[in-house]
SERO-4910 file (N, C-alpha, C, O; in steps of 0.05 Angstrom, whole numbers):
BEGIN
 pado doro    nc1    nc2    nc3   cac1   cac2   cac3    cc1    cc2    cc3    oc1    oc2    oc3
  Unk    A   -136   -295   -250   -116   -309   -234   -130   -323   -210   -145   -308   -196
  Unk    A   -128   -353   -204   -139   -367   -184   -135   -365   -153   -123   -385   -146
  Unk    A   -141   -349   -134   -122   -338   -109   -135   -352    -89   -154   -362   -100
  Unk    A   -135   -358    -63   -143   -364    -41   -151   -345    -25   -153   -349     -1
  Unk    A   -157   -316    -38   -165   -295     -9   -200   -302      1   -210   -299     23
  Unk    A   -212   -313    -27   -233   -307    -12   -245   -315     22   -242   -339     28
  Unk    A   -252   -306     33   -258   -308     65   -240   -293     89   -244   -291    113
  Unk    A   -219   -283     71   -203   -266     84   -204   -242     96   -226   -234     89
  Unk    A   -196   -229    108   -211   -205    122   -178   -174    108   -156   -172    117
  Unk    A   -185   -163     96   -159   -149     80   -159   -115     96   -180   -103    101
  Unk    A   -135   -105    102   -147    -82    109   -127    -63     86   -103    -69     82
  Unk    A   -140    -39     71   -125    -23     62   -123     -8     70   -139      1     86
  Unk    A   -101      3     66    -94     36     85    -85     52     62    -70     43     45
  Unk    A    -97     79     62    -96     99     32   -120     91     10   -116     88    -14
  Unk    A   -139     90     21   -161     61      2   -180     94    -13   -201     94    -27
  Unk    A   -167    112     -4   -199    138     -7   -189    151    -42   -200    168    -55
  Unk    A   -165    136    -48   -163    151    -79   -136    138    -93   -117    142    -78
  Unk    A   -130    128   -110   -107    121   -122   -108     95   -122   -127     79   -122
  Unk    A    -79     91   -121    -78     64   -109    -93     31    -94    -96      7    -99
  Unk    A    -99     53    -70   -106     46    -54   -137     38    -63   -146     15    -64
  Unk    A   -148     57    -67   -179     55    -81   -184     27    -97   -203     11    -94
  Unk    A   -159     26   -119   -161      3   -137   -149    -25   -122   -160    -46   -127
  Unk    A   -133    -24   -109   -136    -49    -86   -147    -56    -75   -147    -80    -71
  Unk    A   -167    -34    -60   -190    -57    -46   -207    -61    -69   -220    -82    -65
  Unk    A   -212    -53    -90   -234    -64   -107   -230   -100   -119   -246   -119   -120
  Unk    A   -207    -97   -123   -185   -121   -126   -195   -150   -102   -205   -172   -104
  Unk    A   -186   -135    -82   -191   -148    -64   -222   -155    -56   -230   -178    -50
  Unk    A   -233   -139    -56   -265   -147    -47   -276   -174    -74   -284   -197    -73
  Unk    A   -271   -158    -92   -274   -182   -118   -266   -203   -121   -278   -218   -136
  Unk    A   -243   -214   -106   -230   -230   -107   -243   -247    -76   -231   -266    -68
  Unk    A   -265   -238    -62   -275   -249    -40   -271   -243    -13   -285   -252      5
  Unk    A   -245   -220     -9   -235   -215     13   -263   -200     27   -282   -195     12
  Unk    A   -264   -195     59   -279   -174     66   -260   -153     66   -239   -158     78
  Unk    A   -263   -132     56   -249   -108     56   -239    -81     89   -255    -67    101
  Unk    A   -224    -82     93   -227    -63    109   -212    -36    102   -188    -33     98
  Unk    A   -237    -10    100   -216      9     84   -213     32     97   -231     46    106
  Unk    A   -175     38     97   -181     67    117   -166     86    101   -148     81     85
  Unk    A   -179    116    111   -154    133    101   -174    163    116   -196    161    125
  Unk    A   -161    185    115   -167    194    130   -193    219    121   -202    235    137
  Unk    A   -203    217     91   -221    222     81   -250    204     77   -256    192     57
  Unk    A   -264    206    100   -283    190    108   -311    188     86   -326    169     85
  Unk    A   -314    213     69   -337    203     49   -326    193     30   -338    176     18
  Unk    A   -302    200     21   -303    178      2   -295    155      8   -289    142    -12
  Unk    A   -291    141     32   -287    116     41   -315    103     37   -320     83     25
  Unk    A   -334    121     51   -366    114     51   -371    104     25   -376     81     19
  Unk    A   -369    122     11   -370    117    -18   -366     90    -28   -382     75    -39
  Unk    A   -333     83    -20   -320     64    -30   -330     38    -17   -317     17    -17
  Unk    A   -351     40     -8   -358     17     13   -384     11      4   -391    -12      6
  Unk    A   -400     31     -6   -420     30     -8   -430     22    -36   -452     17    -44
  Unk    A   -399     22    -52   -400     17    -77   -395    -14    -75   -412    -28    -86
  Unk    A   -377    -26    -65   -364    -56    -55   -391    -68    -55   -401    -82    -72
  Unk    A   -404    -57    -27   -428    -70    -19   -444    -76    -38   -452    -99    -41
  Unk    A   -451    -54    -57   -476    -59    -79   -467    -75    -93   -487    -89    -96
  Unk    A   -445    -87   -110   -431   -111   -111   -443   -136   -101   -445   -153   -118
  Unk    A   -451   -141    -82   -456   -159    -60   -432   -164    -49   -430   -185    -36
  Unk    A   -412   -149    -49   -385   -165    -31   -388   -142      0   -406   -128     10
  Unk    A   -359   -149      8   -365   -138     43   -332   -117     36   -311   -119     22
  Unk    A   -345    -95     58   -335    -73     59   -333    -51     78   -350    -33     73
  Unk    A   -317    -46     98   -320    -31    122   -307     -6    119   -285     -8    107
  Unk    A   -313     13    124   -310     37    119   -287     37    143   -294     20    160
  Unk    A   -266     48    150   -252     54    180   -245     75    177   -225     73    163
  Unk    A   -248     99    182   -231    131    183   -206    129    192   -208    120    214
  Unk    A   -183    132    185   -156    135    202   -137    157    187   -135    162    163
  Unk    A   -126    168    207    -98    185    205    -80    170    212    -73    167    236
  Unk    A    -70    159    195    -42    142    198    -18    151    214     -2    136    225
  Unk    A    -18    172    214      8    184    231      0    191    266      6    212    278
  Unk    A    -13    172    274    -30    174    302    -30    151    301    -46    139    285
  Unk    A    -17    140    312    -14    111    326    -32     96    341    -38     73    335
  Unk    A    -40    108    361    -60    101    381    -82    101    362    -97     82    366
  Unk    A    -92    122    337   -119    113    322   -103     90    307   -111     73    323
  Unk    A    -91     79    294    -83     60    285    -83     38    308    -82     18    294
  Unk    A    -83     32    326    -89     10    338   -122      8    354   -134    -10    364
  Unk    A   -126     30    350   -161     26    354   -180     14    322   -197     -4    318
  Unk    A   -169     29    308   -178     18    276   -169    -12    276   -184    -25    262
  Unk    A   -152    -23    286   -137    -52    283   -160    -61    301   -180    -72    293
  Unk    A   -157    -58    320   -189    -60    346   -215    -69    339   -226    -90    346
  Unk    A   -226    -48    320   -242    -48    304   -251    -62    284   -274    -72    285
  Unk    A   -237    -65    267   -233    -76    248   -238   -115    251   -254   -128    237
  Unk    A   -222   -128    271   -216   -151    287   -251   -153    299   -265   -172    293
  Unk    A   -257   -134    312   -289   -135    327   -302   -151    301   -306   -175    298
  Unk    A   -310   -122    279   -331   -125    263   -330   -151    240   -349   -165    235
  Unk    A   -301   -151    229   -302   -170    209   -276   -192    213   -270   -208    195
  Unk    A   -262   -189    239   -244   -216    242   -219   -205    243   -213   -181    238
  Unk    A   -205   -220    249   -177   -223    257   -170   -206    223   -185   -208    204
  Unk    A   -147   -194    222   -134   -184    195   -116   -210    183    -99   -222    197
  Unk    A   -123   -215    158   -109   -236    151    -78   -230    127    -57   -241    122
  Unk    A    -97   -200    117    -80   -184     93    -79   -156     94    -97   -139     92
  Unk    A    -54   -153     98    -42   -116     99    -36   -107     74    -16   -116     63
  Unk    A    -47    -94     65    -43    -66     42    -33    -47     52    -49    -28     52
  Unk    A     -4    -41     64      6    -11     72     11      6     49     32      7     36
  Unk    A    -12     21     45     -7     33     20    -10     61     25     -5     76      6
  Unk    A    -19     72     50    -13    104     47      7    111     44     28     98     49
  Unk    A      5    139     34     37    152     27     25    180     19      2    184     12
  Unk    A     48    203     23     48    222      9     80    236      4    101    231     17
  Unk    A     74    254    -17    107    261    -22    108    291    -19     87    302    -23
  Unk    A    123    303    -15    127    334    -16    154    345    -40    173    330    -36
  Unk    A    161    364    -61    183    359    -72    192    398    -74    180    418    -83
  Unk    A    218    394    -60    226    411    -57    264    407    -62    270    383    -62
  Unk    A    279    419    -64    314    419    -62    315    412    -31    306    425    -13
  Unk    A    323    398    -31    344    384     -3    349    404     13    340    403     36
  Unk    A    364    426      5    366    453     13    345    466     26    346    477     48
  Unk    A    325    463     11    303    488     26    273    463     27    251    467     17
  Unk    A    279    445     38    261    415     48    257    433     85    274    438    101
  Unk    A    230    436     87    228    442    116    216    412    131    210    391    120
  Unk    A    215    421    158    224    403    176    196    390    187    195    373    205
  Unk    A    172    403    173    147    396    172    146    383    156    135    361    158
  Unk    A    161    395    129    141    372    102    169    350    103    171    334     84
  Unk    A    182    349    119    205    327    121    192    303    144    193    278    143
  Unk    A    182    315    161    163    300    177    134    279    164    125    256    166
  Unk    A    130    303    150    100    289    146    100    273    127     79    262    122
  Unk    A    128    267    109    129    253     95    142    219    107    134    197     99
  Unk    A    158    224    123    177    200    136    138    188    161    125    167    166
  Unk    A    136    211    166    119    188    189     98    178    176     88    157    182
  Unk    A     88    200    149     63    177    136     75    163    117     57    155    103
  Unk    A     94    157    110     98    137     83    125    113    103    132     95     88
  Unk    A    132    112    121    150    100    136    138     91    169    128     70    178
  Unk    A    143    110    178    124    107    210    106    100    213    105     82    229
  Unk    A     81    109    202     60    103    199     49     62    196     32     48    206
  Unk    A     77     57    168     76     34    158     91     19    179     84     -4    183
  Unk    A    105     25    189    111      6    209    100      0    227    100    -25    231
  Unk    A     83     20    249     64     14    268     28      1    258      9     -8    271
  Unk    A     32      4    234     -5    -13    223      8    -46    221     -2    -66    232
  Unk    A     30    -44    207     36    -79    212     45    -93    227     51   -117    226
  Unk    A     47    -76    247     57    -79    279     28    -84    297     29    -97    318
  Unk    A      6    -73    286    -13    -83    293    -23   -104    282    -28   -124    295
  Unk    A    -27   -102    260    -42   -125    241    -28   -150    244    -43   -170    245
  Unk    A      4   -154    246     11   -184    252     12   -190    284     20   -211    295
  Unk    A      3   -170    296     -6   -172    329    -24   -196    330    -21   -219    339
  Unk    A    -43   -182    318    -74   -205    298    -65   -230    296    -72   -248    311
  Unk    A    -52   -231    281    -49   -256    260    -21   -271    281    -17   -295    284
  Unk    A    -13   -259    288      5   -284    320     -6   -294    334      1   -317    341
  Unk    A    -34   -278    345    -44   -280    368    -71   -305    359    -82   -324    368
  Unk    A    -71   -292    341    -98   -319    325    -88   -350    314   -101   -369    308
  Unk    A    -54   -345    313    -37   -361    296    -60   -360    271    -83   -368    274
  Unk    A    -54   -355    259    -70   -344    233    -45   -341    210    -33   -320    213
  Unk    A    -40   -350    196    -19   -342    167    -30   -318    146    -50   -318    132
  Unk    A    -12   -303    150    -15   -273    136     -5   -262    123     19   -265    126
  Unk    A    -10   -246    107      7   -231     84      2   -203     77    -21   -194     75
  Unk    A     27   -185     74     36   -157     87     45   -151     53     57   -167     38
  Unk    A     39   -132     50     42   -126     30     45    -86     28     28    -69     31
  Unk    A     80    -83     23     77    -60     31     88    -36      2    108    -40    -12
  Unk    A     76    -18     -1     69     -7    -25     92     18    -24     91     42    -17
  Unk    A    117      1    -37    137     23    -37    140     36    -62    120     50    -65
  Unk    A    163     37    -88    170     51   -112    192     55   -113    207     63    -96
  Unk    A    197     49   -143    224     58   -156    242     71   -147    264     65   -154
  Unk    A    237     96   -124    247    110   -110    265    100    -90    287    109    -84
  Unk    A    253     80    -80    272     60    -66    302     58    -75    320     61    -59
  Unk    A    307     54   -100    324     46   -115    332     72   -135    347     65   -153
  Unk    A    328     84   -135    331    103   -158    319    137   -146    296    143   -140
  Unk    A    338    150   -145    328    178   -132    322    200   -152    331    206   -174
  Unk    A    304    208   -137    278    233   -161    285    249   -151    289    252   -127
  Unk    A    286    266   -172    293    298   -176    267    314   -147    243    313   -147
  Unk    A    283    325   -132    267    340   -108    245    330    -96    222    337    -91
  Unk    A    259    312    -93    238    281    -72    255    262    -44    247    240    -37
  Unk    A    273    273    -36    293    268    -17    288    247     -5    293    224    -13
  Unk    A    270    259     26    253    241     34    229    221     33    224    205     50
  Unk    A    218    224     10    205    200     -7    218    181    -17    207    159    -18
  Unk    A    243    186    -28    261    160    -26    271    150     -9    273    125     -6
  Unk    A    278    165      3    286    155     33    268    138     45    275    117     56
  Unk    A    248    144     45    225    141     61    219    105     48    223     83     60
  Unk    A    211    110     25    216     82     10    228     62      3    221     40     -6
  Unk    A    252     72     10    284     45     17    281     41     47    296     23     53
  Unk    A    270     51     66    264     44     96    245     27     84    256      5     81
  Unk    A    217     28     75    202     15     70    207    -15     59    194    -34     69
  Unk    A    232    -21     33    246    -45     28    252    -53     49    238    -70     59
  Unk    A    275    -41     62    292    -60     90    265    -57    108    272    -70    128
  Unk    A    246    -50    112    235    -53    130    212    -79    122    198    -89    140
  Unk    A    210    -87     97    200   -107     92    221   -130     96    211   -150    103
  Unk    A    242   -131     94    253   -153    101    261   -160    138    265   -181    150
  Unk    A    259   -139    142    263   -145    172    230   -162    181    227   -181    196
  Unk    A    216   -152    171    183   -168    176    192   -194    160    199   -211    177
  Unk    A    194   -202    139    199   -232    128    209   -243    142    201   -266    148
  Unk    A    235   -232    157    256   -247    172    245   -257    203    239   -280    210
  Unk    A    245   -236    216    217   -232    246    200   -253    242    203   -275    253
  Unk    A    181   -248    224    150   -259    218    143   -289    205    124   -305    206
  Unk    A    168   -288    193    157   -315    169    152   -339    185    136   -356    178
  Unk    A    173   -339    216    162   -370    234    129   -368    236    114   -388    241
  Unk    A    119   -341    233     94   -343    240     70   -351    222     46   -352    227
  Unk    A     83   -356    199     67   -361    182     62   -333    162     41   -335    149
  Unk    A     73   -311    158     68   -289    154     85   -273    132     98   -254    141
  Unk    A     86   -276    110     98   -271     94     99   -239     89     77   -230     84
  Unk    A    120   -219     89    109   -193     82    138   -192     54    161   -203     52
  Unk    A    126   -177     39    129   -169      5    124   -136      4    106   -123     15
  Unk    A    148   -126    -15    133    -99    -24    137    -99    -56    153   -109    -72
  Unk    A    116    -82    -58    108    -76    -94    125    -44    -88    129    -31    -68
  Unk    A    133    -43   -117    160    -15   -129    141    -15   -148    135    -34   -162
  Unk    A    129      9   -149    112     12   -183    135     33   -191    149     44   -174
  Unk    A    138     37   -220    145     56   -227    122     78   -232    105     80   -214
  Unk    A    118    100   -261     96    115   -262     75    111   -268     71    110   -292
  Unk    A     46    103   -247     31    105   -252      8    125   -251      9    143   -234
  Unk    A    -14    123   -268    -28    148   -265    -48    148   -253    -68    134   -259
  Unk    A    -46    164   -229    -74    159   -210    -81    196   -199    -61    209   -195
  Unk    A    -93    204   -197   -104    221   -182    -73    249   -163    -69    273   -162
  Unk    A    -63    233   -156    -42    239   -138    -23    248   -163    -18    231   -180
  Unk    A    -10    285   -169      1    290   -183    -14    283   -218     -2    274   -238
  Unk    A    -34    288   -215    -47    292   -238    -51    307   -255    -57    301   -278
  Unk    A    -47    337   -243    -43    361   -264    -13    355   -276     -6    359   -299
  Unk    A      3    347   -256     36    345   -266     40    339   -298     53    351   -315
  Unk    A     21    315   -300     15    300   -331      6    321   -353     15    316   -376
  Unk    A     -4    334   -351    -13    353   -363      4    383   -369     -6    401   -383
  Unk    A     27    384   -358     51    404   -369     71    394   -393     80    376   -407
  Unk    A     71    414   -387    101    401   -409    128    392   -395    147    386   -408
  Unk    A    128    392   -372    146    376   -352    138    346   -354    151    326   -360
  Unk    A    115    348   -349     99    320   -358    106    308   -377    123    290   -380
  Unk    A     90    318   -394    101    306   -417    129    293   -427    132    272   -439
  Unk    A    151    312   -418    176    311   -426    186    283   -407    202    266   -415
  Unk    A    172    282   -385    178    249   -370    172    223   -378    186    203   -380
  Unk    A    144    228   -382    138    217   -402    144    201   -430    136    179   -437
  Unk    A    159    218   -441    175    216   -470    193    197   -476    198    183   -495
  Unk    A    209    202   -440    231    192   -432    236    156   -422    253    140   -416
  Unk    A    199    160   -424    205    123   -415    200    100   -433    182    100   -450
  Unk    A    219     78   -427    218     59   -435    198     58   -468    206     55   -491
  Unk    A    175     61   -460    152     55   -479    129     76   -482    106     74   -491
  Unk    A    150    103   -467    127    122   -470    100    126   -458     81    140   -468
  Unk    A    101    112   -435     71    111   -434     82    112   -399    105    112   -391
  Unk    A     63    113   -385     49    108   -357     33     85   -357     18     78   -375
  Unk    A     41     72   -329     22     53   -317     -3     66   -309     -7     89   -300
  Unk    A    -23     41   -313    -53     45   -296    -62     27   -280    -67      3   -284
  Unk    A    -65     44   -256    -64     32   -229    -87     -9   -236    -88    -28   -221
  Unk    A    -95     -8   -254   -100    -44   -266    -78    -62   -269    -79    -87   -268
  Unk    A    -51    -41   -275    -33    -51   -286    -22    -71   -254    -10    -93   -257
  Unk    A    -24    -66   -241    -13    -80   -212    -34    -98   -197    -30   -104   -174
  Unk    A    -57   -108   -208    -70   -126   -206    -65   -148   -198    -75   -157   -178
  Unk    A    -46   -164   -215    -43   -188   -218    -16   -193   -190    -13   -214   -177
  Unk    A      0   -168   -188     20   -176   -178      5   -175   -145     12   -190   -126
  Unk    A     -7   -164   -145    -29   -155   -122    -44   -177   -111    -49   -178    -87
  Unk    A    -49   -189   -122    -65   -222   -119    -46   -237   -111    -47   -249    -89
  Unk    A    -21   -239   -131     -4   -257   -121      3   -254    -98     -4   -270    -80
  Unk    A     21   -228    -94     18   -230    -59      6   -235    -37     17   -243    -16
  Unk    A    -14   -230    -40    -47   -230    -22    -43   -265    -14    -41   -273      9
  Unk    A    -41   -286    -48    -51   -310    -31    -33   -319    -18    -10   -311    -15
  Unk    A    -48   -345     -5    -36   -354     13    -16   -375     -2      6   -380      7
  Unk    A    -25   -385    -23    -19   -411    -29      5   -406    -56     23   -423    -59
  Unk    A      3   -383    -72     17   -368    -95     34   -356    -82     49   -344    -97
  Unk    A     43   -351    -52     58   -325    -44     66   -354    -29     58   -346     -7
  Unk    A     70   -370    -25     79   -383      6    107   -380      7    118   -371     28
  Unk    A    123   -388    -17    156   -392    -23    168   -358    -31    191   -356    -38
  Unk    A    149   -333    -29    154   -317    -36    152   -290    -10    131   -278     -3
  Unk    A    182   -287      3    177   -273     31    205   -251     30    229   -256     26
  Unk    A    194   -227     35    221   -212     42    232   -197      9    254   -186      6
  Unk    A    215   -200    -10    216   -194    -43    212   -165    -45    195   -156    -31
  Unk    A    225   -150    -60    215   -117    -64    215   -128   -100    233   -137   -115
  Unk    A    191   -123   -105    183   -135   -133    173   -101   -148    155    -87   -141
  Unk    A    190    -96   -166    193    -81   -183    168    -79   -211    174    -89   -232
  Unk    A    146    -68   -207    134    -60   -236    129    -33   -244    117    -14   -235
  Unk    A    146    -40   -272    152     -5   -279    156     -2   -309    170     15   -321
  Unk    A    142    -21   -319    152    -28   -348    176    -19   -361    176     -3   -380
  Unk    A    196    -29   -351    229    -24   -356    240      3   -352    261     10   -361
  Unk    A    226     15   -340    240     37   -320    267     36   -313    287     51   -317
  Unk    A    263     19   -302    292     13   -280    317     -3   -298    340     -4   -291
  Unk    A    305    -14   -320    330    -26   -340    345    -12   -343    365    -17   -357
***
């Protein structure tokens, strides 16, 4: 697919395994300079050091997303070493799954501020950037099915994820005079690292069975939609979208 990132400066957030991991690879390949954070620092190293031997560009940034103040020093940072942020990947997240009933008030926390809070104050920095540079940018924020459709002993992860939709459109709406398009991707099941033994039960399986075509996505599978958003020139007429891939999941 033909995109306009290259020269762009991209930052991922959740970049140390999943998802996230396979987006900046995406992105660096595609020409961006990478900026990658999450709060497991060797394998960020790693992930940078692999980019680099590539010949492409790749910054390692350590962050705990649910610390605000390090989120606007990483934005700091980031702006110093390799430029103004041109492209947001809000892609950390984590889920906890318990009955609604017996959901404590920690793992109800730590789910809303890193998969919601968190995402609100990194693109609160990053289009800080991109105002202040008048710079045209693109936000790209990494919600799911869940948004739309509620999972068995996952409360606040859906929750957390339909904040994430309306919270992408309030940025389209805000942002777009600025040149700044923000978009979120809904994957349905893909298979990455995160809930990996799960696959391997017979709970697993039995979910499995249940979909569309039997199968799970692989985190390649969101490539293309991934690019699209990113450019500047493929995404321009496209702002405020919660774009659904889930290979008929949701039909």
């Amino acid at each position: 697919m033909s995109t306009d990132i290259a020269g762009k400066v991209a930052w991922v957030t959740g970049a140390s395994s999943g998802l996230g991991h396979r987006f900046a690879q995406v992105l660096a390949e595609a020409g961006a300079a990478v900026a990658l954070s999450a709060r497991r620092a060797d394998r960020l190293d790693r992930l940078a050091a692999e980019i680099a031997g590539r010949g492409l560009r790749a910054l390692a940034v350590p962050l705990d997303v649910t610390d605000t103040a390090a989120i606007r020093a990483a934005a700091a940072r980031i702006e110093r070493e390799l430029g103004p942020v041109d492209i947001l990947v809000n892609n950390a997240g984590v889920s906890r799954q318990a009955r609604i009933e017996d959901f404590t008030e920690a793992d109800y926390d730590a789910v809303l501020d890193t998969d919601l809070r968190a995402a609100f104050f990194t693109a609160q920095a990053a289009a800080r950037q991109m105002i202040a540079h008048r710079r045209p940018g693109r936000i790209v924020n990494v919600a799911s099915v869940a948004a739309f459709r509620a999972l068995g002993h996952q409360a606040p992860y859906s929750m957390a994820k339909a904040g994430l939709v309306a919270m992408t459109r309030c940025q389209a709406r805000e942002w777009g005079r600025h040149g700044i398009n923000a978009n979120a991707i809904c994957p349905g099941y893909i298979r990455t690292e995160i809930g990996g033994e799960f696959w391997e039960t017979e709970a697993g399986a039995r979910l499995v069975a249940g979909l569309p075509r039997k199968r799970m996505g692989e985190p390649r599978d969101l490539d293309g939609l991934l690019l699209l958003l990113c450019s500047g020139e493929a995404s321009r007429f496209i702002n405020g979208t919660a774009m659904v891939a889930d290979d008929g999941y949701m039909v």
